[in-house]
C-alpha positions, -999 to +999 in steps of 0.1 A: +626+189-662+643+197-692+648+182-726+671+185-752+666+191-789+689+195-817+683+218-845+700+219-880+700+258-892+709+274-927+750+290-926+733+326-927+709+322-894+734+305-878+762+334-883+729+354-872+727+338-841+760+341-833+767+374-838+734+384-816+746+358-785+781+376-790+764+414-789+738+411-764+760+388-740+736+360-740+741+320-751+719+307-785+704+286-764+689+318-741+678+333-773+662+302-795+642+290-761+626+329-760+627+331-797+603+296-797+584+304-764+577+344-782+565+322-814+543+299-798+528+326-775+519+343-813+505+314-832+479+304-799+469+338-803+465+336-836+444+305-834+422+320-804+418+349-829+406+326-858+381+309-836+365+335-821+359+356-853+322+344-856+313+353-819+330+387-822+315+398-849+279+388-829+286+408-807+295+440-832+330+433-833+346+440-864+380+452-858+406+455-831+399+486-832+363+481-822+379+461-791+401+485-781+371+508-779+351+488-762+377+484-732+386+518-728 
């Protein structure tokens, strides 16, 4: 099912928008549905970082970095 929602945008993102559906050959919609789907992807991310802070740095975690060297 889909829904539809109608956005109000400043002159200059607008023009924006435009001129990127026009370049890369797909419609605003395309764009502002994986625009907002990229977004909310980032902000639960940034909330599953937020909360797990304390447990990480139990377990020694301090950095990505640390992570990165733990998986590898």
């Amino acid at each position: 099912m889909r829904s539809i929602l109608s956005i109000s945008l400043p002159e200059k993102l607008s023009k924006s928008l435009d001129e990127l559906s026009k370049v890369s050959g797909r419609s605003k919609s395309d764009i502002i549905r994986e625009s907002l789907s990229l977004y909310i992807w980032e902000m639960k991310f940034k909330y599953l970082k937020k909360e797990f802070r304390p447990f990480a740095k139990k377990a020694g975690f301090v950095s990505e970095e640390d992570v990165f060297k733990s998986i590898s």
